[in-house]
N, C-alpha and C positions, 0 to 999 in steps of 0.2 A: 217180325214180332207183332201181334194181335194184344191191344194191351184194355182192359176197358175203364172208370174214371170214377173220381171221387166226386160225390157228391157234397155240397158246401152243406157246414153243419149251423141249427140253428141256438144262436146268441141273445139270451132272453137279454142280456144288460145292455146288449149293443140292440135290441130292440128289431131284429129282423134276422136275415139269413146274411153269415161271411164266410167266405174262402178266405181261410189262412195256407197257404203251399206251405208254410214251418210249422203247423199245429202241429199235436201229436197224433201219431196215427190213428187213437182209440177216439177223435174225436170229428174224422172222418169217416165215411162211412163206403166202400168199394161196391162200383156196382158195372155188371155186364163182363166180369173176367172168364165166371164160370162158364157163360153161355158163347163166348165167343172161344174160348178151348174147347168148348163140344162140338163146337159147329167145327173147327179147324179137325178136328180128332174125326168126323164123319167125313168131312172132304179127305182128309189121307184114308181113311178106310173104302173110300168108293173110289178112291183116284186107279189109273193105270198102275201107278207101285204099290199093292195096297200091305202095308207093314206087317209080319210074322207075329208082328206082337206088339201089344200100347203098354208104358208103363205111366200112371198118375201118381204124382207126390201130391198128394192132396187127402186132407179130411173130409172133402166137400160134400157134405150130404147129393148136392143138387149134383152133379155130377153122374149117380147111377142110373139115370136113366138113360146114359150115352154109353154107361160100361154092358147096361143090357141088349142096347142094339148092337153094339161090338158081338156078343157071344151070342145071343138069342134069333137077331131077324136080319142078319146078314146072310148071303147065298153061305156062303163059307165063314164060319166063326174065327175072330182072330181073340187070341188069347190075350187075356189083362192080367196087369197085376199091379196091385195098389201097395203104393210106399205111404205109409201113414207116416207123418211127424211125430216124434217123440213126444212131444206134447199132449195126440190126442188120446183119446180114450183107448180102450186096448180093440185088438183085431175082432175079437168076437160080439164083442157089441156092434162093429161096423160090418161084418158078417149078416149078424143077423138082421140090421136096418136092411141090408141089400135083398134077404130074398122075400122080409115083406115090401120092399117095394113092387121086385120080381114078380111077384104074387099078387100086387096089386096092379101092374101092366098086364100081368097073362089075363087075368080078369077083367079088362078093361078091354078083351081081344084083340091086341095089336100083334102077339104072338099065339101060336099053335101050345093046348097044352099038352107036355110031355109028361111021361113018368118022372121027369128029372128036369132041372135046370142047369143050367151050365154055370161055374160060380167062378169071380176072379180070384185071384192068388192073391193074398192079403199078409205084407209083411210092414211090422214096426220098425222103423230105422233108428238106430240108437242115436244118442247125443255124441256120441264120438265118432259116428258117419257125417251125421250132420254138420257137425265143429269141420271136421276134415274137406269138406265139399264146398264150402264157403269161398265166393269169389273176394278177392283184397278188397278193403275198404276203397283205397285209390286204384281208379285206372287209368286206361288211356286208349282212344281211339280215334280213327280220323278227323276228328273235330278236336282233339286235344283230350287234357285232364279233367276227369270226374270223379264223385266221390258219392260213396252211400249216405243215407239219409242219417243223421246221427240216433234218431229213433230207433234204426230198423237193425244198429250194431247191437253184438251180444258184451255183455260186459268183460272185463279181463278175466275177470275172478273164475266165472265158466267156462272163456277158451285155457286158461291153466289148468283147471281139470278135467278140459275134455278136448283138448287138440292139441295134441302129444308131439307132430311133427311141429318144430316151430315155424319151416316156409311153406307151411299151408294155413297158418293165419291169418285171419283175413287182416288182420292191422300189424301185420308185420311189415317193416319198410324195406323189406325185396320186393317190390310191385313187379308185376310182369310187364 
């Protein structure tokens, strides 16, 4: 796992900069995930096994310029396809950011311009994929028990309407 790290957020009362680990998340600020998933997503892409296909759950803007080297300025194109979170904006706004970027790399001549661009597959994952995919809030691994960040749970009230099976809750007390 390639993980990258918060930056400590600044505390005008406390008069300088603090890491709090229990803040809330919105008062942290995440920096180097996107770049270290791209960089890992080009090593699998150039490695000896290089993958049939990448799928990104990600809104992340900063991300297409790795899904254009995937399809674009690889010997052999390998096919993407973007799982957008429920949350973000709809596919075709994300669509269209991609091939002005596209468009602004072919421009930039890092790529040969074609009559066409190669584009990835772009699908919305509902909240009732999403509810269902959720690992348990408690787990357990070699080092013992752990547990999700209380922040980063969804409330009850949304997995009763959106996670139908009850032992794929994440806070259901069948832990694996």
């Amino acid at each position: 796992m390639i993980e990258g790290f918060y930056t400590t957020s600044k505390d005008k009362r406390a008069g300088g900069e603090v890491w709090n680990r229990d803040a809330p998340a919105k008062s942290r600020t995440e920096k180097q995930t996107d770049t270290n998933l791209a960089v890992e997503v080009m090593l699998d892409a150039l490695g000896p096994e290089q993958p049939g296909q990448v799928y990104l759950l990600s809104d992340d803007r900063d991300l297409m310029p790795v899904v254009f080297a995937l399809l674009e300025r690889l010997p052999a194109s390998i096919p993407v396809v973007i799982l957008l979170p429920s949350e973000a904006e709809d596919k075709n706004k994300w669509k269209h950011d991609y091939k002005e970027t596209a468009e602004r790399l072919v421009g930039c001549g890092i790529a040969p311009r074609r009559p066409y661009l190669r584009e990835p597959a772009v699908e919305l994952l509902s909240r009732e994929i999403l509810a269902a995919s959720l690992l348990h809030y408690k787990l357990r691994d070699h080092d013992g028990e752990f547990e999700c960040l209380p922040e980063w749970r969804l409330r009850p009230k949304f997995l009763d309407r959106h996670c139908r099976n009850l032992e794929w809750r994440p806070d259901s007390t069948n832990t694996p």
